[in-house]
Structures are given as structure tokens and as C-alpha cells.
PDB file of N, H, CA, C and O in Angstrom:
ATOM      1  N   UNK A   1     -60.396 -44.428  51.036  1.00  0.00           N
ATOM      2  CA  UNK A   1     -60.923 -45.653  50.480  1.00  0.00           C
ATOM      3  C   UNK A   1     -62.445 -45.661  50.643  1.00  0.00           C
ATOM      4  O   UNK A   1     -62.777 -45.798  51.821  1.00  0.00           O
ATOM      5  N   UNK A   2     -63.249 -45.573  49.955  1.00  0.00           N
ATOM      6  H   UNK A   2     -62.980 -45.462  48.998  1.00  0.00           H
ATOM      7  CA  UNK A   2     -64.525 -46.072  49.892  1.00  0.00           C
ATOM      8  C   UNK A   2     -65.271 -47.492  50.589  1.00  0.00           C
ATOM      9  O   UNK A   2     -64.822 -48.626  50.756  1.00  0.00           O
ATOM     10  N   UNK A   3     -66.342 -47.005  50.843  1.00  0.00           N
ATOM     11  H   UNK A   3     -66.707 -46.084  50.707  1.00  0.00           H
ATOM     12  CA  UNK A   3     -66.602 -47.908  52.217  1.00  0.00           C
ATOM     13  C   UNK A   3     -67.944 -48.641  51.155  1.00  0.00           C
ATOM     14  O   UNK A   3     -68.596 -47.905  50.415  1.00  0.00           O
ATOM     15  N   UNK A   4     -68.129 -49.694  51.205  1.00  0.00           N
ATOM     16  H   UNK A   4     -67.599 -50.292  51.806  1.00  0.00           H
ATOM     17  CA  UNK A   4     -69.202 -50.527  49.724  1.00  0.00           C
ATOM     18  C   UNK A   4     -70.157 -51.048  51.001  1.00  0.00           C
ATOM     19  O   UNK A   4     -69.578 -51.675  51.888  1.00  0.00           O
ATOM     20  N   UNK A   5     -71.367 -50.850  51.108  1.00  0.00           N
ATOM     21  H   UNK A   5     -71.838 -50.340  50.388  1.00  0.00           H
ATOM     22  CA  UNK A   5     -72.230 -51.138  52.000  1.00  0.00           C
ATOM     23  C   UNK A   5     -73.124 -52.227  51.716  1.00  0.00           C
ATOM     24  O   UNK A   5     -74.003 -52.534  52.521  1.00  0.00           O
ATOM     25  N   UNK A   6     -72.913 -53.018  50.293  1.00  0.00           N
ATOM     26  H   UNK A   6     -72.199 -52.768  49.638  1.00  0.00           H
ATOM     27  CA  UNK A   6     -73.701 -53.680  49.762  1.00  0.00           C
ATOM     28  C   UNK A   6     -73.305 -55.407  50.816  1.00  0.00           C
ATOM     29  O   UNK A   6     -72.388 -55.409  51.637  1.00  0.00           O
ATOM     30  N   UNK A   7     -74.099 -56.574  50.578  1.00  0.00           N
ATOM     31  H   UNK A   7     -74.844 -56.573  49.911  1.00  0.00           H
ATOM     32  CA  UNK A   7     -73.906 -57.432  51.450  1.00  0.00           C
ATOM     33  C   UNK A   7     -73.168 -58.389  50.042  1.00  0.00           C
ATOM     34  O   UNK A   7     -73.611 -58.423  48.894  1.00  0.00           O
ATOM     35  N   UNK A   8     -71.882 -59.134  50.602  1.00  0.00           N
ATOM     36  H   UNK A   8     -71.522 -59.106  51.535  1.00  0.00           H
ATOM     37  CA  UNK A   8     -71.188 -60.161  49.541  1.00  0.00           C
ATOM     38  C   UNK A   8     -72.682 -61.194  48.722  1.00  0.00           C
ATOM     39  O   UNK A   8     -73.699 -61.719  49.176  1.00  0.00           O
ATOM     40  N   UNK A   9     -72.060 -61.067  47.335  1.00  0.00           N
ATOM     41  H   UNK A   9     -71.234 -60.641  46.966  1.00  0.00           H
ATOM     42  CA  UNK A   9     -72.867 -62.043  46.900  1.00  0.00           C
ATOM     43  C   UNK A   9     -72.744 -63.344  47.087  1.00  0.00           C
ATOM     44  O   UNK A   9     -71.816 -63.670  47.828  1.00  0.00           O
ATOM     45  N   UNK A  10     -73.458 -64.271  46.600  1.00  0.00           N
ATOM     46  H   UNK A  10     -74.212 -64.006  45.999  1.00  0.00           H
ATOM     47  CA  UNK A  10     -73.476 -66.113  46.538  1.00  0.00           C
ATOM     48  C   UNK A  10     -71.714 -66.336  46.538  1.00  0.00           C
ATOM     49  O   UNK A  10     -70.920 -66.895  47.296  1.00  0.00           O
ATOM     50  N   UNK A  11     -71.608 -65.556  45.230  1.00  0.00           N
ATOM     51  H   UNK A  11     -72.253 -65.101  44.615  1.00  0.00           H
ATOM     52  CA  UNK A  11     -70.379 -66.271  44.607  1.00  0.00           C
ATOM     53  C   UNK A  11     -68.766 -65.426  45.684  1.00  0.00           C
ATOM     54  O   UNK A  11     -67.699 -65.987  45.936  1.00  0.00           O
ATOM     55  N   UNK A  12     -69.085 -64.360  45.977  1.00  0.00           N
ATOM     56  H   UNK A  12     -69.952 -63.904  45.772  1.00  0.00           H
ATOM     57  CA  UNK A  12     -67.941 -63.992  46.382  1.00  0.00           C
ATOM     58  C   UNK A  12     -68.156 -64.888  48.155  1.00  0.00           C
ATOM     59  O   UNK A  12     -67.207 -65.406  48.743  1.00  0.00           O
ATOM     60  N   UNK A  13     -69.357 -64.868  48.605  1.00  0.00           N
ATOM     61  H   UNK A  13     -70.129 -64.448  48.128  1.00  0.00           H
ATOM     62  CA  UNK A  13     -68.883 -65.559  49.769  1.00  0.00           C
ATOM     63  C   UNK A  13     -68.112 -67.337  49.579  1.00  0.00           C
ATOM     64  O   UNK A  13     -67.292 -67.813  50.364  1.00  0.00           O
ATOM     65  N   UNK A  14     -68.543 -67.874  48.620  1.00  0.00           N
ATOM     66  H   UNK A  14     -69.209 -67.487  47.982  1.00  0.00           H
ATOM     67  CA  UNK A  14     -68.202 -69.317  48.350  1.00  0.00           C
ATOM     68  C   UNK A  14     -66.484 -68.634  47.975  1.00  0.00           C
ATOM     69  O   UNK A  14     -65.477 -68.803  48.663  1.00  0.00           O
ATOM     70  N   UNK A  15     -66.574 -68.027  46.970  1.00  0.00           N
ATOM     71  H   UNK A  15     -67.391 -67.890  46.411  1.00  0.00           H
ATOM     72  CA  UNK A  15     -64.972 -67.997  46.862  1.00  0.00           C
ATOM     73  C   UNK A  15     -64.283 -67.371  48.397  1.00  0.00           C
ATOM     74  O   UNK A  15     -63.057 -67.309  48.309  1.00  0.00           O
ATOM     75  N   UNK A  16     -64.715 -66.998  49.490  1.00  0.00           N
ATOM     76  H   UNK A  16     -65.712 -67.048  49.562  1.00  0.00           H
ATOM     77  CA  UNK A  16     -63.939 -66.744  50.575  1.00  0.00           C
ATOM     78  C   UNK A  16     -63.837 -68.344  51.291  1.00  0.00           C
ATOM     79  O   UNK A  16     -62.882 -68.767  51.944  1.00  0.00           O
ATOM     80  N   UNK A  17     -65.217 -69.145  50.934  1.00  0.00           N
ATOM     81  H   UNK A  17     -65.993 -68.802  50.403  1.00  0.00           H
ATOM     82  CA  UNK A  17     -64.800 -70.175  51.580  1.00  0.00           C
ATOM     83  C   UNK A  17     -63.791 -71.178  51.074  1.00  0.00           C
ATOM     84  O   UNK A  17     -62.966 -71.799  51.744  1.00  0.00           O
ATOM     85  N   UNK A  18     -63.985 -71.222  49.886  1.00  0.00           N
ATOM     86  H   UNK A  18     -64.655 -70.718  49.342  1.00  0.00           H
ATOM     87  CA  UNK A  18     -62.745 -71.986  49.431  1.00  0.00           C
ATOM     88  C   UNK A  18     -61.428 -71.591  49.597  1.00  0.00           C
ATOM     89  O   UNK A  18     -60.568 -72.411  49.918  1.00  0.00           O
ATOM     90  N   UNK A  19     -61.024 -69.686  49.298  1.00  0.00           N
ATOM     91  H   UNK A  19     -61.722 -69.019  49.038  1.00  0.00           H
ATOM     92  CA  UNK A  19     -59.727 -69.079  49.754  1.00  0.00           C
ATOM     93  C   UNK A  19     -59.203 -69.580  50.942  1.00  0.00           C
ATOM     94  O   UNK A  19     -57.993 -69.772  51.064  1.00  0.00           O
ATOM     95  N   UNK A  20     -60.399 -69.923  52.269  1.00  0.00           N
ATOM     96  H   UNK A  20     -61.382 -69.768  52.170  1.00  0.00           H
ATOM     97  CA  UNK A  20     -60.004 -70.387  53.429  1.00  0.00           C
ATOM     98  C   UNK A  20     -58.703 -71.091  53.790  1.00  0.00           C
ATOM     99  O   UNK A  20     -57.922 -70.851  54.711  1.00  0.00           O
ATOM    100  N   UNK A  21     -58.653 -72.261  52.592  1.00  0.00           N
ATOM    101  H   UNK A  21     -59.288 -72.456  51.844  1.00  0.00           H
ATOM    102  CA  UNK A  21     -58.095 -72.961  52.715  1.00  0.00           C
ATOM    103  C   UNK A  21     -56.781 -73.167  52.487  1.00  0.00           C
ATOM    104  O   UNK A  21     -56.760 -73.527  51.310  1.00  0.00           O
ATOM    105  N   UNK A  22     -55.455 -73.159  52.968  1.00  0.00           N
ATOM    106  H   UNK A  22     -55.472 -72.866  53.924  1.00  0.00           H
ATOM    107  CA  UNK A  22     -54.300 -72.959  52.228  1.00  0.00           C
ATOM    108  C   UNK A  22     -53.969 -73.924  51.132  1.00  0.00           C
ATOM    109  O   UNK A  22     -53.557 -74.908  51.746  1.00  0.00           O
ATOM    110  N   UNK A  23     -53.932 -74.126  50.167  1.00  0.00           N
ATOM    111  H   UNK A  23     -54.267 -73.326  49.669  1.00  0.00           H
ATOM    112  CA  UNK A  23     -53.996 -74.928  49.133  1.00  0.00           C
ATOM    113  C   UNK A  23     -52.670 -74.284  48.160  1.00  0.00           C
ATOM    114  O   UNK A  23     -52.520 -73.110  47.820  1.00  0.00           O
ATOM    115  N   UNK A  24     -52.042 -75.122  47.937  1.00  0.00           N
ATOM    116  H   UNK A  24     -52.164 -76.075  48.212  1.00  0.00           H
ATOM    117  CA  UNK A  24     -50.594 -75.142  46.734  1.00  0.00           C
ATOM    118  C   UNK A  24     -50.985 -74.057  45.836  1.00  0.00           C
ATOM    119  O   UNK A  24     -52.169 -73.991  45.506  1.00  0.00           O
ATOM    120  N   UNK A  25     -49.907 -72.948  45.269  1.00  0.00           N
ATOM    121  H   UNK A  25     -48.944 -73.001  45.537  1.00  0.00           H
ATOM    122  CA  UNK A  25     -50.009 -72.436  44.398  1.00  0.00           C
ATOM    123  C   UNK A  25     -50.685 -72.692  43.270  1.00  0.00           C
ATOM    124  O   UNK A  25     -51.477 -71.960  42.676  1.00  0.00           O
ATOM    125  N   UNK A  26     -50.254 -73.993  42.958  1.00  0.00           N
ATOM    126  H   UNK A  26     -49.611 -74.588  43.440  1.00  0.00           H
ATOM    127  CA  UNK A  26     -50.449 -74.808  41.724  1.00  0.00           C
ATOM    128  C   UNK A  26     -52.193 -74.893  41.681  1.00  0.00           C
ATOM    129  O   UNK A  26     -52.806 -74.369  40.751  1.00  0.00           O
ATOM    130  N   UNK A  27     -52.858 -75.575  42.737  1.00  0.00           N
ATOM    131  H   UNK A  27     -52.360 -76.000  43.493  1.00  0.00           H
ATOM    132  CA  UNK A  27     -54.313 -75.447  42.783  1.00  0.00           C
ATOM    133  C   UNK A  27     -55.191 -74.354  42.961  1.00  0.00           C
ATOM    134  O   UNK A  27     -56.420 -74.309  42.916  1.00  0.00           O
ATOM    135  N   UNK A  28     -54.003 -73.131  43.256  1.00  0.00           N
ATOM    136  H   UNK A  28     -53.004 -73.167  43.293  1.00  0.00           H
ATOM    137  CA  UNK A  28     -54.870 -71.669  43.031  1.00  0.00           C
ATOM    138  C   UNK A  28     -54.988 -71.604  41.827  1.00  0.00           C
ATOM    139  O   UNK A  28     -56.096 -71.477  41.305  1.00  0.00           O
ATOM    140  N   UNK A  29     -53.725 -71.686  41.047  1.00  0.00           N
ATOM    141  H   UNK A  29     -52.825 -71.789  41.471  1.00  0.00           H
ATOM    142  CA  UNK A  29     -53.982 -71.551  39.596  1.00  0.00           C
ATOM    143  C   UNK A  29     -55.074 -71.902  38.862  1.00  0.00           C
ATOM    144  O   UNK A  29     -56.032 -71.227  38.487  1.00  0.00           O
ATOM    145  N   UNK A  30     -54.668 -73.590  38.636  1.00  0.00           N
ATOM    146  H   UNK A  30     -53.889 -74.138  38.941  1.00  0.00           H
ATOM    147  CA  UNK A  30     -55.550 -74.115  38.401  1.00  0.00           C
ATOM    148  C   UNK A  30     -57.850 -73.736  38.831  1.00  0.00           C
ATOM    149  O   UNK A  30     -58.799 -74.245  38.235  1.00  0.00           O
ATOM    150  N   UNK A  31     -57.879 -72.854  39.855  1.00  0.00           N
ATOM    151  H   UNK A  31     -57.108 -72.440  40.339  1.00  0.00           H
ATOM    152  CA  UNK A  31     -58.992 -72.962  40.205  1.00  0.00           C
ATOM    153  C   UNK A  31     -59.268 -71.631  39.619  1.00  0.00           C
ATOM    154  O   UNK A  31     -60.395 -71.302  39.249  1.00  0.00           O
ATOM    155  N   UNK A  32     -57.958 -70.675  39.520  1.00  0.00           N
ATOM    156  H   UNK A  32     -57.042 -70.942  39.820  1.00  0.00           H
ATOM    157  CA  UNK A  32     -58.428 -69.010  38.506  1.00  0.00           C
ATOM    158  C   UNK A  32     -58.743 -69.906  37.651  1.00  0.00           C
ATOM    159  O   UNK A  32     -59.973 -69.893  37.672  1.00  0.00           O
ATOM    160  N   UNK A  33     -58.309 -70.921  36.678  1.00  0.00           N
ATOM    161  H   UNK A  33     -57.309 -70.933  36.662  1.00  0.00           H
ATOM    162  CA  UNK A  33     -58.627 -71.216  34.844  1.00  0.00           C
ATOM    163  C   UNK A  33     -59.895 -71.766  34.705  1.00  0.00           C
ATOM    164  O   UNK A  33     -60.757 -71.463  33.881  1.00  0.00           O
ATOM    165  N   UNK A  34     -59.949 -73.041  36.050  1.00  0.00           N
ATOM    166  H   UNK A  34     -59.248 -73.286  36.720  1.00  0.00           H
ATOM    167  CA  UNK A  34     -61.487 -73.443  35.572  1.00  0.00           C
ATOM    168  C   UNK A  34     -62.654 -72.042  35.834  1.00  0.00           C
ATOM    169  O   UNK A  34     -63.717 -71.979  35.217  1.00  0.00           O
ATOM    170  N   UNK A  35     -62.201 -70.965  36.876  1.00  0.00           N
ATOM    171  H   UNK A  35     -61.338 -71.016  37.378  1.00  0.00           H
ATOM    172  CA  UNK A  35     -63.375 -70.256  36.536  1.00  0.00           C
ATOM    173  C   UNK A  35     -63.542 -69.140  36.008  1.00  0.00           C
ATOM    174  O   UNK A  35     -64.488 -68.356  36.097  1.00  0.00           O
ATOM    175  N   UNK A  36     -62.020 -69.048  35.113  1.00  0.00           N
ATOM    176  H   UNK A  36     -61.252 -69.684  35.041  1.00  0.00           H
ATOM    177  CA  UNK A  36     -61.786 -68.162  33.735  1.00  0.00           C
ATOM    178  C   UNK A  36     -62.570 -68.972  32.533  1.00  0.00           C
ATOM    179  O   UNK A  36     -63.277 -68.513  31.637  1.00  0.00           O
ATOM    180  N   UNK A  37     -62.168 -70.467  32.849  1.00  0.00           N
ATOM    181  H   UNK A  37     -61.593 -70.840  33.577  1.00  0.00           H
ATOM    182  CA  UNK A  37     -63.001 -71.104  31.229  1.00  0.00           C
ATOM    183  C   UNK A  37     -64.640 -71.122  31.688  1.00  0.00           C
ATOM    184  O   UNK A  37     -65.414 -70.995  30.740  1.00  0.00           O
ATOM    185  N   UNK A  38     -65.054 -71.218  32.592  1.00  0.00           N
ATOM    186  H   UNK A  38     -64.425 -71.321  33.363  1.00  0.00           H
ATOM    187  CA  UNK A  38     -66.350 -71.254  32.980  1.00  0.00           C
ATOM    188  C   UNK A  38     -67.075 -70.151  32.403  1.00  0.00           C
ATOM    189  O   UNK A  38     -67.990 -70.251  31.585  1.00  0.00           O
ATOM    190  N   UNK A  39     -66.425 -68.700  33.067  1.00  0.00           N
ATOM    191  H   UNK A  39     -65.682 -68.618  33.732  1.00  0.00           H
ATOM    192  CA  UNK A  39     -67.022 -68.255  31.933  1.00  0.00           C
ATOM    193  C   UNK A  39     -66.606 -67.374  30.589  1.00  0.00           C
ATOM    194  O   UNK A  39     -67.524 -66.814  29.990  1.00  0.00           O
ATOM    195  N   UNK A  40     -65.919 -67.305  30.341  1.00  0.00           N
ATOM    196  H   UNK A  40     -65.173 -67.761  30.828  1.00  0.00           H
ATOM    197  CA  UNK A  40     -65.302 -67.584  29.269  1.00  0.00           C
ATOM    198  C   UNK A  40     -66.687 -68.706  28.274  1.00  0.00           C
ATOM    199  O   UNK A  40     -67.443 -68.183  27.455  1.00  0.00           O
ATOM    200  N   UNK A  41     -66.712 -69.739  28.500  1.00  0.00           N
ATOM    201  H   UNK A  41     -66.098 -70.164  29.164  1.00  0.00           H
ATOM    202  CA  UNK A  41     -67.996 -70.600  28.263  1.00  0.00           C
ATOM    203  C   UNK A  41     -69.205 -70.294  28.073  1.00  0.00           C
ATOM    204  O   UNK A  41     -69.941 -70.724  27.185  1.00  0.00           O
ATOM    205  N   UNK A  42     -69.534 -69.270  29.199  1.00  0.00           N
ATOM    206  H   UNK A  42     -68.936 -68.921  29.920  1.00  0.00           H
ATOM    207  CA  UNK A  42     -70.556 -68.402  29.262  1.00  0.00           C
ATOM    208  C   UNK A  42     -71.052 -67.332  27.967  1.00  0.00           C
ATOM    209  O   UNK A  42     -72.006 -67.254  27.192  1.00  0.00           O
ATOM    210  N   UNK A  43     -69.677 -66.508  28.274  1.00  0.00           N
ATOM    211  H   UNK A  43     -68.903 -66.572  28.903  1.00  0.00           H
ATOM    212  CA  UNK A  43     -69.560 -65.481  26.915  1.00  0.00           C
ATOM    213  C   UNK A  43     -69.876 -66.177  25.662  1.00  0.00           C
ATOM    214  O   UNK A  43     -70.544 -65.687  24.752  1.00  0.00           O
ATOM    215  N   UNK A  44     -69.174 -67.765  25.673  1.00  0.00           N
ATOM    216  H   UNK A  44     -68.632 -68.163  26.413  1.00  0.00           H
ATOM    217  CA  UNK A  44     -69.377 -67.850  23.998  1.00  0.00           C
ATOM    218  C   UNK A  44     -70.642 -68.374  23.748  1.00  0.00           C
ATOM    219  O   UNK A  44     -70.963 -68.228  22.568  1.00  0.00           O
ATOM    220  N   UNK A  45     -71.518 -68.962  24.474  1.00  0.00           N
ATOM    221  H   UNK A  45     -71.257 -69.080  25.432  1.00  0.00           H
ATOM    222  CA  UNK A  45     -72.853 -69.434  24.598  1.00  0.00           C
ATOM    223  C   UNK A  45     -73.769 -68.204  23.985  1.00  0.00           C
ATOM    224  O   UNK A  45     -74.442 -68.172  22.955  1.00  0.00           O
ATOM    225  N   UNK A  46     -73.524 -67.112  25.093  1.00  0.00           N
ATOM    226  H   UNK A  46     -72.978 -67.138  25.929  1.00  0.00           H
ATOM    227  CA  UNK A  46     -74.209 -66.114  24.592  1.00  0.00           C
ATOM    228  C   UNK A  46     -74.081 -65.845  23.267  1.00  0.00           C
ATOM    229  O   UNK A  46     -75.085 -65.759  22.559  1.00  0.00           O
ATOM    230  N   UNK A  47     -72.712 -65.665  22.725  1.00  0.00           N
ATOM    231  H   UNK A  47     -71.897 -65.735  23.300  1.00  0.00           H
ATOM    232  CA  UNK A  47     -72.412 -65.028  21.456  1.00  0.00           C
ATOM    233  C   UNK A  47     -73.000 -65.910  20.266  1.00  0.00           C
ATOM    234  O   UNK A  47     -73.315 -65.412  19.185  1.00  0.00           O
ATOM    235  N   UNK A  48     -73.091 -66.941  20.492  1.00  0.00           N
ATOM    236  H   UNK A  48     -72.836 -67.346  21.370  1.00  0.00           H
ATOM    237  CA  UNK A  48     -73.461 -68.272  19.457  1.00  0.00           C
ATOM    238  C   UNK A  48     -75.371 -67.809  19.510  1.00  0.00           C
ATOM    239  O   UNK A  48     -76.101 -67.749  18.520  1.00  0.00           O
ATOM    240  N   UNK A  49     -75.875 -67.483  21.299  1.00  0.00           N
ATOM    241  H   UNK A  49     -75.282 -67.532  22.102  1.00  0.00           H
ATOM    242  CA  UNK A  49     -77.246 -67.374  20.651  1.00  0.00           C
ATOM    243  C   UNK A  49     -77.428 -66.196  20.169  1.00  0.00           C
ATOM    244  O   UNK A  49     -78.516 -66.180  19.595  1.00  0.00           O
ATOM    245  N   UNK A  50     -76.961 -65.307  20.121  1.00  0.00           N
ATOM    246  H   UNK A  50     -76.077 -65.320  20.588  1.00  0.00           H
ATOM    247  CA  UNK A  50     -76.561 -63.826  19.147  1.00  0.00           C
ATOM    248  C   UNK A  50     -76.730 -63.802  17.647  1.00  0.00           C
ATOM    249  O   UNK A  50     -77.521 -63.229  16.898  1.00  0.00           O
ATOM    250  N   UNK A  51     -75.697 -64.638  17.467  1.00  0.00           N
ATOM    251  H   UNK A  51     -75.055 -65.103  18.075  1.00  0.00           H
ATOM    252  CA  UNK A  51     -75.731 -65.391  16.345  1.00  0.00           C
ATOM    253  C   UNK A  51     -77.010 -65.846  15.868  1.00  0.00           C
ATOM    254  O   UNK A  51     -77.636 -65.188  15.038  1.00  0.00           O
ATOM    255  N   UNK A  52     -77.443 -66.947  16.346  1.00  0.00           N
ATOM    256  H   UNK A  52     -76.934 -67.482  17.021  1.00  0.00           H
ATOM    257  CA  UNK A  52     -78.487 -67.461  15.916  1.00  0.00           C
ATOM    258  C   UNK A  52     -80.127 -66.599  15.630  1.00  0.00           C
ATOM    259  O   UNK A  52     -80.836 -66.645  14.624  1.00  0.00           O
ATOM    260  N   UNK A  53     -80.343 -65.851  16.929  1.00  0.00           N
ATOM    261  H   UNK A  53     -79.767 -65.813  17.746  1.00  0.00           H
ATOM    262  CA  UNK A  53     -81.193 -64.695  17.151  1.00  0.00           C
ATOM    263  C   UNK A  53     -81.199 -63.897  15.979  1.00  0.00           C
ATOM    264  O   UNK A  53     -82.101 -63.763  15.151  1.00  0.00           O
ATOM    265  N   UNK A  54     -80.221 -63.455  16.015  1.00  0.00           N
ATOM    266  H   UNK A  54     -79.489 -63.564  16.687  1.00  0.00           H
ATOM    267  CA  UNK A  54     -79.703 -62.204  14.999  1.00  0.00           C
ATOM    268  C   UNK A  54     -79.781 -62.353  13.413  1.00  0.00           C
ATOM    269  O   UNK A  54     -79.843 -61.442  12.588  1.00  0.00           O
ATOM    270  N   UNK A  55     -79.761 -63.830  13.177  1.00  0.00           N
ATOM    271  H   UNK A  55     -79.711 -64.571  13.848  1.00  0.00           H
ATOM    272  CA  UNK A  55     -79.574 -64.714  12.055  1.00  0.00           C
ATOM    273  C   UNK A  55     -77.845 -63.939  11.140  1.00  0.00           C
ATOM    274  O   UNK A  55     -77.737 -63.827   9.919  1.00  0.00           O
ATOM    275  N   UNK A  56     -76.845 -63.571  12.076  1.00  0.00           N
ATOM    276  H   UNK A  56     -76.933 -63.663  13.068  1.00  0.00           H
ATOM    277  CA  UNK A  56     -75.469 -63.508  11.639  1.00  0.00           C
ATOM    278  C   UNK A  56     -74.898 -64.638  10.987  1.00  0.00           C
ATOM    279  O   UNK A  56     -75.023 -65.842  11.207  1.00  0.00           O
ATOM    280  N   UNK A  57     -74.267 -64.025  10.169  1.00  0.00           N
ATOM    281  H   UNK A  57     -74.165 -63.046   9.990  1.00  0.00           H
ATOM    282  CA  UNK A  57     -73.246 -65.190   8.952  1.00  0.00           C
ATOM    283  C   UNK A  57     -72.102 -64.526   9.280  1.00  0.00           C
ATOM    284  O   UNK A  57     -72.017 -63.496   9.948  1.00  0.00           O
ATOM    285  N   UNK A  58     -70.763 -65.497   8.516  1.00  0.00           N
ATOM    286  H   UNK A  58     -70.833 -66.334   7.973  1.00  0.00           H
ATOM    287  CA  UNK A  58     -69.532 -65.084   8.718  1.00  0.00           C
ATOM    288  C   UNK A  58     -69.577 -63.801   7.213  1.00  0.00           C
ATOM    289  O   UNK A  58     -68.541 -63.202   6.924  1.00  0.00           O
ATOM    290  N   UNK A  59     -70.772 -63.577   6.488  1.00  0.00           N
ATOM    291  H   UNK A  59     -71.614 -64.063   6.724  1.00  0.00           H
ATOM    292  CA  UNK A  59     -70.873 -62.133   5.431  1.00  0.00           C
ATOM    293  C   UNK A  59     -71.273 -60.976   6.671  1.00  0.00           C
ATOM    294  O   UNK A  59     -70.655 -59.911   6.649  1.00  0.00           O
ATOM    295  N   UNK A  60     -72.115 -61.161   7.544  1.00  0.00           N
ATOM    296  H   UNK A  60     -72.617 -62.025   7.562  1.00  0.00           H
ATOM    297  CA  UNK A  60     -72.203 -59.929   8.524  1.00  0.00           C
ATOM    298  C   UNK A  60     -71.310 -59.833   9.426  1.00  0.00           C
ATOM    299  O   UNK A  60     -71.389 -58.760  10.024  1.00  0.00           O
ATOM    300  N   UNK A  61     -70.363 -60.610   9.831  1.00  0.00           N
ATOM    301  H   UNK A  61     -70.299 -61.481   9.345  1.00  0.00           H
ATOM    302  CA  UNK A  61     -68.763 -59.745  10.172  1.00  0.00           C
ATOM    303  C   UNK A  61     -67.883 -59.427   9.501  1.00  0.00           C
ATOM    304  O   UNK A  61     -67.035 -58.614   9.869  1.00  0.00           O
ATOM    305  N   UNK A  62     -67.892 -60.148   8.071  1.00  0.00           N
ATOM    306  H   UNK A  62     -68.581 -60.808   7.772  1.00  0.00           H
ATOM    307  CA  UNK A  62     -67.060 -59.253   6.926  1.00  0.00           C
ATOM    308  C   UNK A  62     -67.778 -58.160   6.795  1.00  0.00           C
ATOM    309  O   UNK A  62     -67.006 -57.239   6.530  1.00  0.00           O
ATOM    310  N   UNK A  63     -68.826 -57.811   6.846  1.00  0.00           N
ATOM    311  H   UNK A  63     -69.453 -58.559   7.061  1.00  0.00           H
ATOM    312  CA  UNK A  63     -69.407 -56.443   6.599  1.00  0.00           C
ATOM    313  C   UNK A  63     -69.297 -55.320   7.701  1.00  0.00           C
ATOM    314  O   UNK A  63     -69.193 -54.121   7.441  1.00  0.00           O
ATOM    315  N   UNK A  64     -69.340 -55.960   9.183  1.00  0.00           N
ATOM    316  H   UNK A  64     -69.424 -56.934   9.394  1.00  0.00           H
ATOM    317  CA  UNK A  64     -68.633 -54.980  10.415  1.00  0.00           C
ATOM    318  C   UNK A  64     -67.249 -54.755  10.097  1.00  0.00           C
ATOM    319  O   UNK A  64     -66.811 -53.794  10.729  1.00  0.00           O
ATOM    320  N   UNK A  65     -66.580 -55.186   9.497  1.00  0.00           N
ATOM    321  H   UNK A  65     -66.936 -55.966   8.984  1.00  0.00           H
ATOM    322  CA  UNK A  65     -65.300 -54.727   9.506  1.00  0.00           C
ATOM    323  C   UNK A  65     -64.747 -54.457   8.655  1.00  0.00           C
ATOM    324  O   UNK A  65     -63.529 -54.600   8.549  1.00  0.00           O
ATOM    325  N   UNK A  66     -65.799 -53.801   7.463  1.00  0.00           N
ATOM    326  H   UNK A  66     -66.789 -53.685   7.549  1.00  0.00           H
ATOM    327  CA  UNK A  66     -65.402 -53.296   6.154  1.00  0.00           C
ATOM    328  C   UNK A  66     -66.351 -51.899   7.005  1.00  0.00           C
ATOM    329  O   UNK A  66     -66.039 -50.840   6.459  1.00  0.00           O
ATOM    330  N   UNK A  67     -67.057 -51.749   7.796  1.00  0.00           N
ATOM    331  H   UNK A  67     -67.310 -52.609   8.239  1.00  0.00           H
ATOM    332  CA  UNK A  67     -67.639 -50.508   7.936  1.00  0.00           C
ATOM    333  C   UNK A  67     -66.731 -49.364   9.121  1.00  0.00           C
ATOM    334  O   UNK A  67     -65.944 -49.439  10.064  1.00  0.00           O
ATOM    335  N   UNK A  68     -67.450 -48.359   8.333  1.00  0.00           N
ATOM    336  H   UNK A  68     -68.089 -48.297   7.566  1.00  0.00           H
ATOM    337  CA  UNK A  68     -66.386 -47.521   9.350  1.00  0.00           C
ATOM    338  C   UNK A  68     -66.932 -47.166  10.407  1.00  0.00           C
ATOM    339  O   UNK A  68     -67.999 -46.558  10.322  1.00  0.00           O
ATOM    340  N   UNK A  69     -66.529 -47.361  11.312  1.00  0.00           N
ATOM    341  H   UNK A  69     -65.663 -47.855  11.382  1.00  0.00           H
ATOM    342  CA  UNK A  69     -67.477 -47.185  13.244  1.00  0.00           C
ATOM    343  C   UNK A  69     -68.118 -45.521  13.185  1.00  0.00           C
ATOM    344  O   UNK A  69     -69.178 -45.449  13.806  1.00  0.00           O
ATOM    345  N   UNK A  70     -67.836 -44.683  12.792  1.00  0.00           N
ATOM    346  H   UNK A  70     -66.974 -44.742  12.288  1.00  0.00           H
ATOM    347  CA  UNK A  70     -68.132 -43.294  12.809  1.00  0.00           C
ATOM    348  C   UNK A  70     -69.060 -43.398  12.152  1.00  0.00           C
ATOM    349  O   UNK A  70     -69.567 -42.307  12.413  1.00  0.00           O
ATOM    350  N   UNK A  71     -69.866 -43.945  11.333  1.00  0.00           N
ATOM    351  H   UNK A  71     -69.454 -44.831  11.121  1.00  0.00           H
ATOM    352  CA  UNK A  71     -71.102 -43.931  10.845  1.00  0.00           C
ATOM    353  C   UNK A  71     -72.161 -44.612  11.741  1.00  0.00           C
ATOM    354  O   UNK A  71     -73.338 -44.655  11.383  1.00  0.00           O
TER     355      UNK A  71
END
């Protein structure tokens, strides 16, 4: 097993502190989704300013997917 020498970040130490706690299945769940939609949220933010940046229309993804990737 590989030994990772790096020090936990912000986020993984906060998620040990909250793991701390024994809390219902049900509120583990629940706490994977809010910080699956969080970012999840993230991703689409980005993709929207992509969009905008890029000046993409729904004609330049009909056109990615009329093209063939090998070119």
C-alpha cells in the first residue's frame, strides 16, 4: 500500500469531523447528495460560463456530434 505524505486538505479534514459523528444511515445519505449536488452545481456553472466565453449555441453541439473525433 502506498504511503501519501501529503497533509489532509480543508475539506477532507471537515468531512472527518462530521464522519465523527454516528448519525442514521438516512443522514449519511442524504449528506453524500447535498455534496454530490453541490458540485454537480459547480460543474454546471462552469459549463454555462464555457458557453458563454466560447460564444456556443445548441448549432455548435450539433456540429460536435456530427464530427468525427479522429479528425
Amino acid at each position: 500500500m502506498a504511503v501519501i505524505d501529503k497533509p489532509l486538505t480543508n475539506l477532507q479534514l471537515e468531512l472527518l469531523r462530521l464522519y465523527s459523528f454516528d448519525l442514521p444511515e438516512q443522514d449519511l445519505l442524504e449528506i453524500k447528495r447535498l455534496i454530490a449536488q453541490y458540485f454537480a452545481d459547480k460543474a454546471a456553472d462552469e459549463m454555462d460560463k464555457l458557453w458563454v466565453d466560447n460564444k456556443w449555441t445548441n448549432e455548435t453541439m450539433d456540429d460536435w456530434l456530427k464530427s468525427d473525433p479522429k479528425e
